[in-house]
C-alpha positions in Angstrom: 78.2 142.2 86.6 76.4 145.1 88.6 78.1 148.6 88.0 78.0 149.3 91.9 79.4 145.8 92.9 80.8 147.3 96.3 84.2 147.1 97.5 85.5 145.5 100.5 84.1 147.5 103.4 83.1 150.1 101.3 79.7 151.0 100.3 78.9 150.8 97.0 79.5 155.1 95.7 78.1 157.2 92.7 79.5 160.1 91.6 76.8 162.8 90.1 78.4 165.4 87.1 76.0 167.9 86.5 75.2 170.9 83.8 76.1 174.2 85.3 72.6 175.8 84.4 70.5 173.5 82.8 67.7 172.3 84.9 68.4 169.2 86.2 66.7 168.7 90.1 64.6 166.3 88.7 66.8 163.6 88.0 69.2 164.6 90.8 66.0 164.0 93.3 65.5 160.6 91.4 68.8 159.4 91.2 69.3 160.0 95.1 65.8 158.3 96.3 67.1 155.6 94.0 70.4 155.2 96.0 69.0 155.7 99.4 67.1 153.0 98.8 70.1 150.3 97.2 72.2 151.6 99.9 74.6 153.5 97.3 76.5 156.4 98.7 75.8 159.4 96.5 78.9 162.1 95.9 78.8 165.3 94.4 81.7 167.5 93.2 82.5 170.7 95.4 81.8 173.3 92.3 78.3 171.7 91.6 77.2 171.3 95.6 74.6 174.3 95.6 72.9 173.1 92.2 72.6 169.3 93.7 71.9 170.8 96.9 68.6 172.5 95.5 67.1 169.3 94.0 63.4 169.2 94.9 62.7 166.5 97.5 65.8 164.8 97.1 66.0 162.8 100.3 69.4 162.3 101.9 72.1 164.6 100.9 74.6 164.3 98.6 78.1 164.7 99.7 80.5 167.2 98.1 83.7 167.1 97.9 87.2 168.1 95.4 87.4 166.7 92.5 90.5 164.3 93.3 88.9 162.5 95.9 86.0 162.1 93.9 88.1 160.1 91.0 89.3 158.4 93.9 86.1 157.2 95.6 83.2 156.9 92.7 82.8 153.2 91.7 80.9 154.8 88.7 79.5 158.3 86.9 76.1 159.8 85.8 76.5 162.6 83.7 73.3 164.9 83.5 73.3 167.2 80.8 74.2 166.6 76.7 77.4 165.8 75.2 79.6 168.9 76.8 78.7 167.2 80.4 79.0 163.4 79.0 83.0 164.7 77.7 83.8 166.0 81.0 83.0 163.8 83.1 84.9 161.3 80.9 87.9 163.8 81.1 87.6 163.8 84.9 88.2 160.2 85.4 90.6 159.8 82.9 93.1 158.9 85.1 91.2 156.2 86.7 88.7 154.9 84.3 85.3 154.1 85.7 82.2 153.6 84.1 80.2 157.0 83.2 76.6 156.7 82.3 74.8 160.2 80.2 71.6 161.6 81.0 70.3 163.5 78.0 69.1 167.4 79.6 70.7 168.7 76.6 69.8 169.2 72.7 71.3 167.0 70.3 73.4 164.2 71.7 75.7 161.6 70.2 77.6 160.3 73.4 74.1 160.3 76.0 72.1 157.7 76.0 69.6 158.3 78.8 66.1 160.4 78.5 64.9 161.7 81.8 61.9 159.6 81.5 63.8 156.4 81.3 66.4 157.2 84.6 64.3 155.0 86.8 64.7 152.0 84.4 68.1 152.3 83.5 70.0 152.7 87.4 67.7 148.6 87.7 69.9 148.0 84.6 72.8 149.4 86.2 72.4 147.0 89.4 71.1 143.9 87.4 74.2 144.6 85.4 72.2 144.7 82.0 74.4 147.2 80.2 77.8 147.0 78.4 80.2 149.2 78.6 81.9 150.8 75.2 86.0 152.1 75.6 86.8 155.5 74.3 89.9 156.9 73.0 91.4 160.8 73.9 93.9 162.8 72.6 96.5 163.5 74.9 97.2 167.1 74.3 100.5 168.5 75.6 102.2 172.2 74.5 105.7 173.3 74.5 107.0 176.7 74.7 103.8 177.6 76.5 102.8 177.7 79.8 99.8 175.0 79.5 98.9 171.9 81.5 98.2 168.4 79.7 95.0 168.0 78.2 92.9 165.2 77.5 90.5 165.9 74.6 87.7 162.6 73.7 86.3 164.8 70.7 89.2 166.9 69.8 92.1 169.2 69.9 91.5 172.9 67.7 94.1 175.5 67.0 92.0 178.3 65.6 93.6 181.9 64.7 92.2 184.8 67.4 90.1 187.5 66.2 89.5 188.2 62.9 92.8 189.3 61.2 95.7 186.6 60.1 95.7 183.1 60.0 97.0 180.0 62.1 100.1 178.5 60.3 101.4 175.2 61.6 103.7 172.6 60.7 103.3 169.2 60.7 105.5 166.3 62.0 103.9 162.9 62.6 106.4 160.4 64.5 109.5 163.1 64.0 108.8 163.3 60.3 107.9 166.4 58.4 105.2 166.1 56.2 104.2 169.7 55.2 102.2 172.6 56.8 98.6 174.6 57.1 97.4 178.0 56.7 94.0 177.9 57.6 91.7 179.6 59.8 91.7 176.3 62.8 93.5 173.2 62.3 91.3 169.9 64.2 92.6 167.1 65.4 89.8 164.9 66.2 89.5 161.1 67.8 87.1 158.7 65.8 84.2 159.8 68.3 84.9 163.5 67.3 84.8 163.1 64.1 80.6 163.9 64.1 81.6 167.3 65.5 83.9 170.3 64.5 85.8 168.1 62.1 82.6 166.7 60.1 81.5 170.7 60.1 85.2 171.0 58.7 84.6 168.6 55.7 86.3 166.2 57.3 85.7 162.0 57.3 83.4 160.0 59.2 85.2 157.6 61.2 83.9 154.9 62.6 84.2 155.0 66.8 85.5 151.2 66.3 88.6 152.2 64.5 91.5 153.6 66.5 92.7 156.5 64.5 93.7 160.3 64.3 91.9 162.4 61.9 93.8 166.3 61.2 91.4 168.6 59.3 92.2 172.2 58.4 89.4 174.9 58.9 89.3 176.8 55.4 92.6 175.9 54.2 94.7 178.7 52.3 97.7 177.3 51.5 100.0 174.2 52.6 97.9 171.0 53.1 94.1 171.2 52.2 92.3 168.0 52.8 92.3 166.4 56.4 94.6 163.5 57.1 94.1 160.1 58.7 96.5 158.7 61.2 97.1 156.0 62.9 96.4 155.1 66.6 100.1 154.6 67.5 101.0 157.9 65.5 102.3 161.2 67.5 101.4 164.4 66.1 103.8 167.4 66.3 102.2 170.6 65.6 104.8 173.9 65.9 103.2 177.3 65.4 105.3 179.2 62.5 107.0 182.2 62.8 104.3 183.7 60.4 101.2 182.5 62.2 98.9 184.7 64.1 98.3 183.8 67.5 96.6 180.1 68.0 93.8 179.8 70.6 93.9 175.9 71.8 90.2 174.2 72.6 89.8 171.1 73.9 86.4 169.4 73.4 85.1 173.0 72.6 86.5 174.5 76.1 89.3 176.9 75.9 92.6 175.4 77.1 95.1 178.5 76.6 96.8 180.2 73.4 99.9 179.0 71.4 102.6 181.8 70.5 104.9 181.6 66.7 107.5 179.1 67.7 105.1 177.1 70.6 104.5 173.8 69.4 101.4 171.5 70.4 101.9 167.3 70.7 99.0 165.3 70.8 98.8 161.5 70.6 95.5 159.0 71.3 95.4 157.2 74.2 92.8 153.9 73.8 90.6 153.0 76.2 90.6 156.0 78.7 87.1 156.1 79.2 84.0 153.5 80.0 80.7 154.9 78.9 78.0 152.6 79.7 75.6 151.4 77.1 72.4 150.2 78.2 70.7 149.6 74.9 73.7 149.6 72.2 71.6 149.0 69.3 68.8 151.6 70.6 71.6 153.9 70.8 73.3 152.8 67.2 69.6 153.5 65.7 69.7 157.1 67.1 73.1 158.2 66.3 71.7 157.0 62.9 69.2 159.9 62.7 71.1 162.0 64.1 73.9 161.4 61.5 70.9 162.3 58.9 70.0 165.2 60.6 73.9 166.2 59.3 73.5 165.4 55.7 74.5 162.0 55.5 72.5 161.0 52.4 70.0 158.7 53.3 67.2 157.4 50.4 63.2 157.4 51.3 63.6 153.2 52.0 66.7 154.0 54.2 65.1 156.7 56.1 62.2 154.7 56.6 64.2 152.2 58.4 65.2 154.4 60.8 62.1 155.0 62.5 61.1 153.0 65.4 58.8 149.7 64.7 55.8 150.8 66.2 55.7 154.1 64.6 55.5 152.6 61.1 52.9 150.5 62.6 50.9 153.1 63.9 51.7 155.2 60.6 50.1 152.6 58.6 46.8 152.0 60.7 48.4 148.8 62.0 48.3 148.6 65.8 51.4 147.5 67.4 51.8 143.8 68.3 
């Protein structure tokens, strides 16, 4: 099935996420050639208008407009940038799932598939509808006692203390059950896909994006709970700010969302499937993440790292040229 399969009467229509400073008129201008000549209708958000505006010989413009009628319209997503512009453009649709592709502009990159050089090849996979597409989970973040909108968090939920004094004290309740508190400096609750990020820097598990759980990890534990708890999908986490907590800054996916007072209490439970990424090669992909993972300390023996470089690099390593 072809990603821009077009509704009745309605041209087939892209929406284009980009990085706020990262230079990215390259694949803008690609992208747009690309659909001006498949007969896609490219749209742009309102906030990013002047950076997609100034891609070099980008043909036809891209249309701008607010970001609800832009979940509305888009049959589909490219995301240029890393991660941070992959998680929200998945936090933008979350309310109507479509299928968000990454384009790689940014350093490391677990959720982006997509090199610059490879764009041109991969929107023919997006119309030949050679690609799959891999659900994600979010948290669904919501406070009480303070005056903060819902949240949706793919990598995670952080209550870390402000400044430098004091510490964040919070006590848990899964499903309306007490089951202890924290005094730490942050306290993360992270989805299977974040558990690579703050929560693995934490000390936290590695848990496999295939398994529908809720990991909660305290930064530098003090007292109360010290190792990170696993959850279950269906579980709801109550988190209420003690009366002998300092002041908890709330991040979602590393952006901050607002600030948690003693006696404001945080809910947060996972909501499956609330985003498509689209994988073009899954086991290309699988093989990088791999590396990556080493990169982080998993530990990895010579033969296993030598698996995990590409065939015809070991070729060419060993004088062999590739078949």
């Amino acid at each position: 099935m072809s990603l821009l399969a077009p509704r009745p009467g309605v041209l087939p229509t892209l929406g284009l996420v980009v990085h706020p400073s990262k230079p990215v008129g390259d694949s803008v201008a690609t992208i747009v050639r690309w659909a001006a000549a498949h007969g896609v209708r490219m749209l742009g958000r309102q906030q990013d208008q002047q950076r997609i505006g100034a891609a070099p010989d980008s043909g036809p413009a891209v249309g701008a407009v607010p970001d609800a009628e832009f979940v509305d319209l888009v049959d589909g997503v490219i995301a240029l940038g890393g991660d941070g512009t992959m998680l929200g453009a998945m936090r933008l649709v979350v309310g109507r799932p479509v299928p968000v592709l990454g384009v790689n502009h940014g350093n490391l990159g677990f959720l982006v598939e997509v090199t610059p050089a490879a764009l041109e090849a991969s929107l023919a996979q997006l119309v030949s509808g050679d690609f799959t597409v891999e659900p994600h989970g979010c948290l669904v973040a919501e406070a009480h006692g303070a005056d903060l909108a819902t949240r949706y968090g793919f990598n995670d939920v952080v209550l870390a203390r402000l400044g430098r004094a004091g510490a964040v004290s919070v006590d848990l309740a899964v499903n309306g059950q007490q089951y202890g508190y924290y005094k730490c400096d942050a306290l993360v609750v992270s989805t299977p896909s974040g558990s690579t990020a703050y929560n693995y820097a934490a000390g936290g598990p590695v848990v496999s994006p295939s398994a529908a759980a809720i990991v909660v990890t305290p930064v530098a534990p003090m007292a109360g709970i010290g190792r990170a708890v696993v959850l279950g999908a269906g579980d709801q986490v109550d988190l209420h700010v003690a009366g002998e907590s300092t002041r908890a800054a709330v991040d979602v996916d590393g952006t901050a969302s607002g600030e948690l007072a003693p006696g404001d209490s945080l809910s947060a439970a996972l909501r499956e499937d609330a985003a498509l990424v689209v994988r073009l090669s899954p086991g290309a992909h699988a093989g990088r993440s791999r590396v990556k993972l080493s990169l982080l300390d998993l530990p990895l023996r010579r033969d296993q790292l030598l698996d995990l470089i590409p065939e015809n690099l070991r070729q060419r390593i060993a004088g062999n040229p590739p078949v």
